[in-house]
N, C-alpha and C positions, 0 to 999 in steps of 0.2 A: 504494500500500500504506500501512495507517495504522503508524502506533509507537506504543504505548502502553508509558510506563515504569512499572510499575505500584507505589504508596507504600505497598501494606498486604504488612505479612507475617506475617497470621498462615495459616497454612499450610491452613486447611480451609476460609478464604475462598479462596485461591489456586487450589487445588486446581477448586473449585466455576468459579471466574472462567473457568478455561480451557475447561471443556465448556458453559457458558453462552455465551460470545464463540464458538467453535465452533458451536452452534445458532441462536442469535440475534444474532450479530454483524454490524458493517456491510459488512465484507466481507475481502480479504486483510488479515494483521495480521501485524507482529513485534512481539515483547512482550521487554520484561527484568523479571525479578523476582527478591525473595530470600525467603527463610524464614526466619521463626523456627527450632531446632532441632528438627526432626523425621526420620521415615524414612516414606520412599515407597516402597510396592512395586507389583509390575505387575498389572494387572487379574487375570491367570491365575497367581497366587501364592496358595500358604497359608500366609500370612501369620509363626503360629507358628515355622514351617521355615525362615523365611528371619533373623530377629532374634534377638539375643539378650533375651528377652522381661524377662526379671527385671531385666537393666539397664534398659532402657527404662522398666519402670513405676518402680521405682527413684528415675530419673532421671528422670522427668516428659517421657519425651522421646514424642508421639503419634506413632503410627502411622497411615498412609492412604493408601488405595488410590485409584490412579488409573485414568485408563478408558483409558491405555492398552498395551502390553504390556511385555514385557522385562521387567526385575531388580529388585531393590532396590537405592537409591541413599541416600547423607545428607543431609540441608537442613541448612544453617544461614547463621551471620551473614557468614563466610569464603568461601559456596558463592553464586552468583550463577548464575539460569536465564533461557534462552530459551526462545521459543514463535515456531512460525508458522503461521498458520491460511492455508490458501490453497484455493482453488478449482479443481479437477483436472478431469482425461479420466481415470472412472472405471475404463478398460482401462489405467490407468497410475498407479494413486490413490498407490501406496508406491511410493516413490523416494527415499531416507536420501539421495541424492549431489545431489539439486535442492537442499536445506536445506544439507550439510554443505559444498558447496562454497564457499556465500558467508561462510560463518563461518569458513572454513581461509584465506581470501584476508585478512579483517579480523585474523586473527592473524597472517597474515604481515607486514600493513602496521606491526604491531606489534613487527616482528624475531623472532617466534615461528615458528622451523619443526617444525610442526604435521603428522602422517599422521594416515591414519584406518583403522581396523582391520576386520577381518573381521565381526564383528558389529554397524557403525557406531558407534563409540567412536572418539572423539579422544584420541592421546598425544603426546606431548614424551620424544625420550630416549628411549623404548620403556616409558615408564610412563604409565599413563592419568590423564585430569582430567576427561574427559567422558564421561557415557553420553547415548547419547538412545533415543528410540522414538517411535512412531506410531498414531496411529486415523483411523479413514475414517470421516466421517459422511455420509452421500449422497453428493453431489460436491463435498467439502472433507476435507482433511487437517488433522489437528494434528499439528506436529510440534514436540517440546520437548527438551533437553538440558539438563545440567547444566554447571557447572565452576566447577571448584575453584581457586581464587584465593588463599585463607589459612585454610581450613579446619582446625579440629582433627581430623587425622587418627586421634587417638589416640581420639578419641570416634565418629570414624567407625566403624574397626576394632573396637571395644568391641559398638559397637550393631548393626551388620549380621555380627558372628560366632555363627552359630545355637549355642543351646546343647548342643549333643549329643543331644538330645531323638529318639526314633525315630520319623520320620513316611512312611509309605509311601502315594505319591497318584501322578498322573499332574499335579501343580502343576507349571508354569513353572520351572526352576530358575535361580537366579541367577548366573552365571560369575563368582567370585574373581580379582580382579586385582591387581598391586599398582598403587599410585596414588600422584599427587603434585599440589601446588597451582603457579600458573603464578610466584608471586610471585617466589621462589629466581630467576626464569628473566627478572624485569623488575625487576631490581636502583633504578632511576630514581622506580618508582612505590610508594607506602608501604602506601597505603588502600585498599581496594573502592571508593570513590566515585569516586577517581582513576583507578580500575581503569573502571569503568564508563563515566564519561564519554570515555574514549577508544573503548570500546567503540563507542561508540554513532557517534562521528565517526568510527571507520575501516567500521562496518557500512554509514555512511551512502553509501559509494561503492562497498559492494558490491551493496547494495540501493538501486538512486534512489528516486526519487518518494516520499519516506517523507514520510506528512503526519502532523501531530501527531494524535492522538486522548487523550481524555481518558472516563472512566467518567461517566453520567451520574446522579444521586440515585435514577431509577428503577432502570437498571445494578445501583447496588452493593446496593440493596433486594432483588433477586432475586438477585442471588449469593449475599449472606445468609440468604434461604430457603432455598436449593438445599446453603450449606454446613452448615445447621442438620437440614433434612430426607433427607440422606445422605452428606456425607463427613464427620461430625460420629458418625456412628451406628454402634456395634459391628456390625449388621447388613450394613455395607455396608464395614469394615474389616477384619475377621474372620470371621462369616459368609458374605463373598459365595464363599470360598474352593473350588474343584472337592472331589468327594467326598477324604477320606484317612482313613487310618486309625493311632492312636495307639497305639503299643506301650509298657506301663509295668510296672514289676515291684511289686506290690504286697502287704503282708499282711494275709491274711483270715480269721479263726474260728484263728488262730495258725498258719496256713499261709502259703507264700512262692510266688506264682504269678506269671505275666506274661500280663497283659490284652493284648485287642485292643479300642481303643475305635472305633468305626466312626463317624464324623462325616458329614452330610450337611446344605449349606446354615449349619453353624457349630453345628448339631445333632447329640448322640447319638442315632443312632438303634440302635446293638444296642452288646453289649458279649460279649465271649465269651474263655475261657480257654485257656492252652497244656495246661492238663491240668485234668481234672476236679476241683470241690471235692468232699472227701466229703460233704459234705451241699448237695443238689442242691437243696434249700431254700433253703440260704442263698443258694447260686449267683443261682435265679431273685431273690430279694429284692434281693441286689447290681445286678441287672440294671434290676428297675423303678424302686428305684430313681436308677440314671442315665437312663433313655430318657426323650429329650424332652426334656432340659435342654439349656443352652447349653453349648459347651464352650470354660470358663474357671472362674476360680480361685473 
């Protein structure tokens, strides 16, 4: 199996890195990496529902979706991830307990005892630090997780708490947890770096044969495409979201109504009222025009 510790973080090449090593990669891989501050949500999220949006733009903090499922999570400087890309018997491609158990053994050798939860999340104390999830591409999995090692939690909480916003879809929803960073719990160690390189030496006797791997100039040239030509793209961070529909109260011709904004593909396509406008004129004009726009600010 190779290792790749990967030096870039900025979060939309990362992003890209993992579904390109995935398709075109040399073969089994564990991977460590961090982020810049951003929020990740699951392929089948609408996006809107799950952050609180106005902090975020706010706060410069991007948003991107990944390709593969579960929740929204926080990146940052404090949050360190895994990845393992491995080669499966497709009658058996998801299996959260192959990955999780060699990462529960690496924190144990750490003094960390570590369970893992009904929806494959790791906690300490009965509060979480890790989520993870999955995609199948042919006959390979990726599997990746988080954890929180000295994270600002207060910025976590800030940016994945939706803003009250009413969105009615059939989206992925996120499970609310409380959380906590491993640091409190490894009194010894100060830094993420020191945090990692042990990582990496207790992983290494949970995983053998780990050979180095490094990205090659071709490598980081096509992740760079890939993070320019779609995790980079409101199309494919916002838009790719399942149909929903926005409930907003608005006032129109000096009337106080509440729309239904009906979105498709990150598109308005209809817009319609709790109660009629008196003038069915204006109504239809309100209508053209939103249909066909994007829906954002």
């Amino acid at each position: 199996m190779f290792f790749l510790n990967r030096e870039q973080t900025n979060p939309y090449f990362n992003l890209a890195a993992e579904e390109y090593l995935l398709r075109q990669g040399p073969g089994d891989m564990f991977m460590l990496w961090q982020n810049e501050p951003c929020v990740v949500i699951g392929k089948h999220q609408n996006a809107f529902a799950e952050i609180n949006y106005r902090y975020c733009r706010d706060e410069k903090i991007p948003v991107i979706r990944r390709i593969s499922g579960g929740g929204a999570v926080y990146h940052g400087p404090g949050n360190i991830n895994f990845s393992f890309i491995k080669t499966v018997e497709k009658e058996n491609a998801v299996d959260f307990s192959r990955f999780l158990k060699p990462m529960m053994e690496t924190f144990a050798r750490l003094g960390l005892a570590v369970t893992s939860g009904k929806r494959n999340d790791l906690y300490i104390h009965g509060l979480k630090f890790s989520g993870n999830a999955e995609h199948v591409y042919r006959d390979k999995v990726l599997h990746h997780g988080t954890i929180l090692f000295d994270a600002n939690l207060d910025v976590l909480n800030l940016a994945l708490t939706p803003s009250g916003k009413i969105f009615t879809d059939k989206a992925v929803k996120s499970v609310r947890s409380k959380v906590t960073n491993l640091k409190p719990y490894l009194p010894d160690i100060e830094t993420i770096d020191e945090f990692t390189t042990l990582l990496i030496q207790s992983a290494g006797q949970s995983i053998p044969e780990l050979q180095p791997f490094s990205l090659s100039d071709s490598d980081i040239h096509n992740i760079n495409s890939l993070a320019t030509e779609k995790y980079s793209t409101w199309d494919w961070n916002f838009g790719y979201s399942p149909q929903y529909i926005f409930t907003v109260s608005l006032k129109v011709l000096g009337e106080n109504r509440e729309y239904n904004f009906t979105v498709k593909n990150g598109y308005i396509i209809d817009i319609q009222a709790h109660e009629a406008l008196k003038s069915q004129k204006a109504f239809r004009l309100l209508q053209s025009c939103f249909a066909g726009r994007q829906f954002r600010e």
